[in-house]
C-alpha positions in Angstrom: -9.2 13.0 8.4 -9.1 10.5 11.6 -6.7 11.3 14.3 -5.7 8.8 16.3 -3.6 8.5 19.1 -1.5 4.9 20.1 -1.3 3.5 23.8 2.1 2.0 22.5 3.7 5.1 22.6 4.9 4.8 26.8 2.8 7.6 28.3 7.0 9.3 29.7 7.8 9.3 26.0 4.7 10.5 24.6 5.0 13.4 27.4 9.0 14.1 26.3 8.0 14.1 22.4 5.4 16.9 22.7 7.3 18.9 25.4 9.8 18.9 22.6 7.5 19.6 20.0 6.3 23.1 21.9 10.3 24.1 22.5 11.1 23.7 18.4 7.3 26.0 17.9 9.1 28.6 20.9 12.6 28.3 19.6 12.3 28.6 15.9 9.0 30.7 15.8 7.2 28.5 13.4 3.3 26.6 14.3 3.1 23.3 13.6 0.2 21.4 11.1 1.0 18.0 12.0 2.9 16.4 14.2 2.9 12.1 14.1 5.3 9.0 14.5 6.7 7.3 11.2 8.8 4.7 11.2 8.4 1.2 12.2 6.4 2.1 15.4 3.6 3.5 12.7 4.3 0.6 10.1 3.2 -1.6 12.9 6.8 -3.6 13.3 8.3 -2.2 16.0 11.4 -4.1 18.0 11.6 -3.3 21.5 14.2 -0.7 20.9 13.1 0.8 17.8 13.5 4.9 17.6 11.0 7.4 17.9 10.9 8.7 14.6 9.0 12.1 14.9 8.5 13.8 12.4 6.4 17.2 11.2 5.3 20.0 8.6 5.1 23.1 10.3 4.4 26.9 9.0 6.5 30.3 9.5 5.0 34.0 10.1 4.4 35.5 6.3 7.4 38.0 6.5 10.0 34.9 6.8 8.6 33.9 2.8 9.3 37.3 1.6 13.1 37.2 2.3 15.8 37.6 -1.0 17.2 35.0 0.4 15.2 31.9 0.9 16.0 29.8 4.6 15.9 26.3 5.2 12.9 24.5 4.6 13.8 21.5 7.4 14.2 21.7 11.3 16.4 19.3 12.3 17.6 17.7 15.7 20.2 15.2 17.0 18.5 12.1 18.2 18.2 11.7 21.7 17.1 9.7 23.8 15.8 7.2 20.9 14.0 10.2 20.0 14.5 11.1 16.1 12.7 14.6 15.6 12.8 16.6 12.3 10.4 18.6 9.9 9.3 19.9 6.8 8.0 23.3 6.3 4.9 23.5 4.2 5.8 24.8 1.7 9.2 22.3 1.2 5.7 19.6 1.6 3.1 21.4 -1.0 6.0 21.1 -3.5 6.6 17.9 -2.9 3.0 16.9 -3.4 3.0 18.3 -6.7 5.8 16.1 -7.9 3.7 12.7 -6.4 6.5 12.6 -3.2 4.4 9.9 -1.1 6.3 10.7 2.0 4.2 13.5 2.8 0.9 11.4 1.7 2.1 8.7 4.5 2.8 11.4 7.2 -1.1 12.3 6.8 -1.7 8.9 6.8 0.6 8.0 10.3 -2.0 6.1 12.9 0.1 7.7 15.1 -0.3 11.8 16.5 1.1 13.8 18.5 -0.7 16.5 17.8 -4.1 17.4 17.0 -4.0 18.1 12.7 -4.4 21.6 12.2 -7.9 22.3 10.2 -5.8 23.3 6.3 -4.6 19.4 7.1 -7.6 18.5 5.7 -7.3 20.7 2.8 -3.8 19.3 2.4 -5.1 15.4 1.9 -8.1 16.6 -0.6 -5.5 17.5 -2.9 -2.7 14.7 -2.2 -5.9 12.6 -3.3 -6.6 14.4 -6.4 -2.6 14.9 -7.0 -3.1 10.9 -7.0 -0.8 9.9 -10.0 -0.7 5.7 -9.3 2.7 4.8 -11.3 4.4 7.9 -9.7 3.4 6.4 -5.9 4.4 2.8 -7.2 7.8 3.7 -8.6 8.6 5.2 -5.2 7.9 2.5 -3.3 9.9 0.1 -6.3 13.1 2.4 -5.5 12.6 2.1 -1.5 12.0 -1.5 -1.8 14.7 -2.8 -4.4 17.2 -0.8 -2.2 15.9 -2.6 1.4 16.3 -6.1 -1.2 19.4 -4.9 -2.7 21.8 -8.1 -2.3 19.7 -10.5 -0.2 16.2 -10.8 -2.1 17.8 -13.0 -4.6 20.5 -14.6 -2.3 20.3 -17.7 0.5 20.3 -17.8 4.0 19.4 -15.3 6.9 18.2 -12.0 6.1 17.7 -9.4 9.3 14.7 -8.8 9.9 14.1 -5.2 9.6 15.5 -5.4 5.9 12.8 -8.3 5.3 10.2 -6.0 6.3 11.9 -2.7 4.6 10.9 -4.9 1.6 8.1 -5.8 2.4 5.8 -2.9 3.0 6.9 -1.5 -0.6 5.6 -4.3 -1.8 2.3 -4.6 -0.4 2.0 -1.1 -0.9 2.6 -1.4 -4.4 -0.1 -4.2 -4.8 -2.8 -2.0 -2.3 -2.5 0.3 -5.4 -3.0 -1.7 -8.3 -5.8 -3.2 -6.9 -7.2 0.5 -6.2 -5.6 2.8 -8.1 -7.6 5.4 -6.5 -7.0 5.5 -3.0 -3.7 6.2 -1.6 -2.1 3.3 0.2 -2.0 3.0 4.1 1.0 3.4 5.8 0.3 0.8 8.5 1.8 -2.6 7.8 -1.6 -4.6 9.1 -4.3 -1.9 6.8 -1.6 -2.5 3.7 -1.9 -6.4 4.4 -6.4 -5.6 4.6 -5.9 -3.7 1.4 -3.4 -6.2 -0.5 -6.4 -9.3 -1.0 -3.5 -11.7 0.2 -4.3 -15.6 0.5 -4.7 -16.1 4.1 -1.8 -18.5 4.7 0.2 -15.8 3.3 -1.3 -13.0 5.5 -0.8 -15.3 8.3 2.8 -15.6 8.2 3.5 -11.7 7.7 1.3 -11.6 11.1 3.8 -14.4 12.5 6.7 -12.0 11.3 5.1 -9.0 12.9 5.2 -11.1 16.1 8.4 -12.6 15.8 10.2 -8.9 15.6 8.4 -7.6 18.3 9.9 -9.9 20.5 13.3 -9.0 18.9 16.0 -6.2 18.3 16.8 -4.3 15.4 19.4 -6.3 14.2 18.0 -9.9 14.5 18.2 -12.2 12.0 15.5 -14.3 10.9 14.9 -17.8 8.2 13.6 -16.9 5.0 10.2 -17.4 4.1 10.0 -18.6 0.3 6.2 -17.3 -0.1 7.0 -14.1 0.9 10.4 -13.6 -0.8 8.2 -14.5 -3.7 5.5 -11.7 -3.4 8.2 -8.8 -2.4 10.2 -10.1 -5.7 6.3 -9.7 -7.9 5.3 -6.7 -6.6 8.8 -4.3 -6.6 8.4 -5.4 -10.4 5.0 -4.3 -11.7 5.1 -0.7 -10.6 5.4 0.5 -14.3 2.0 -1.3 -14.6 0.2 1.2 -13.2 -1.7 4.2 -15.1 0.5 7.5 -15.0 -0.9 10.8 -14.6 0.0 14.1 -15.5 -1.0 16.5 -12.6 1.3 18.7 -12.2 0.3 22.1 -14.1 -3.4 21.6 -13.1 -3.1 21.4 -9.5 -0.2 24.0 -9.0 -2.4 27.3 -8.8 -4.1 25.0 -6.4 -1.4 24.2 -4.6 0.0 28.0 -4.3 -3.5 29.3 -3.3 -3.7 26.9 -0.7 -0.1 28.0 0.5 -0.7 31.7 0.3 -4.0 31.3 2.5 -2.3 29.7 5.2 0.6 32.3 5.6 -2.1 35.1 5.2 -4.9 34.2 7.4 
């Protein structure tokens, strides 16, 4: 698995994100697998005051899994600073996996680290790829999409900008897995458009989007573009085209073995 780091984040953020990063590992005794950016800033549509949306899977000493009563499987801060910080623990993320959550797919998928993945990472994405289950992945990004669409998609006028692109990245990511059923789609906005086979006139104004919200805020509103309207509209509503999966039961011994090595090293 690639990491990759982002000159975008500013090098004083960057700095304040991991400082934070080592107090939550101090504080709450856990060691983090993965630490990256999500959000717009890793779909590659940032505004210039978009958050920092931080976010992690991180791993407690054995002892804390072998309480009667389970703890909290999330860490979670107040945002600060336009810093929004909060994570998963493993195990929360392993059962998650099983039932096709693609959240935890697109974490391992951010262009954007923090922190060097931790070796079981790897582990971790060998079996989100066999856990592949295509209609499972596509339904979730139907639901995320019809709710950023909910009201506008089908109305006249403005829309903000953010909710065009809330739309559109289900979409595309819907369409980057019908045409390949067997890879798991990007999370960047510019790969989904490379994976999606898109006429180039259409590609080209998504780019002039991208560049028209970068020079924006959050809440801008921006003139409807008829072509994409029309391919967010398609694509929410052929998610029950793809091929389903049953995975579950076979990769759950899989999934617990994997687990039980990592708190047992």
């Amino acid at each position: 698995m690639t990491v990759t780091t982002n000159a975008s984040i500013p090098a004083p953020i960057r700095q304040e994100i991991e400082t934070r990063l080592d107090r939550i590992e101090a504080e709450h005794g856990v060691r983090l697998l993965l630490a990256i950016e999500s959000g717009s800033r890793a779909w590659g549509f940032p505004s210039p005051d978009s958050d920092y949306d931080v976010r992690f899977l991180y791993v407690r000493p054995r002892d804390w899994y072998l309480s009667l009563a389970p703890g909290r499987d999330v860490i979670e801060t107040a945002i600060e600073d336009e810093i929004d910080l909060n994570g998963w623990d493993v195990r929360k993320a392993l059962g998650l996996l099983l039932k096709s959550n693609a959240v935890v797919s697109e974490w391992m998928l951010s262009p954007i680290r923090y922190r060097p993945a931790d070796p079981f990472l790897a582990r971790l994405a060998a079996l989100a790829d066999d856990l592949l289950n295509p209609r499972a992945i596509a339904y979730h990004y139907a639901r995320s999409g019809k709710l950023a669409a909910e009201r506008w998609l089908d109305g006249e006028g403005e829309v903000p900008v953010k909710k065009y692109f809330y739309a559109l990245r289900p979409a595309l990511a819907i369409r980057a897995i019908r045409l390949n059923p067997h890879v798991r789609p990007p999370m960047n906005l510019r790969a989904l458009v490379a994976a999606s086979d898109l006429p180039p006139a259409l590609a080209g104004q998504i780019e002039t989007l991208v560049e028209a919200k970068a020079r924006t805020n959050e809440r801008a509103s921006g003139t409807r573009l008829p072509q994409i309207d029309a391919l967010i509209r398609g694509e929410l509503a052929r998610a029950g085209e793809l091929p389903a999966r049953k995975l579950r039961d076979r990769f759950a011994d899989r999934a617990n073995e994997l687990f039980l090595e990592l708190v047992n090293p």
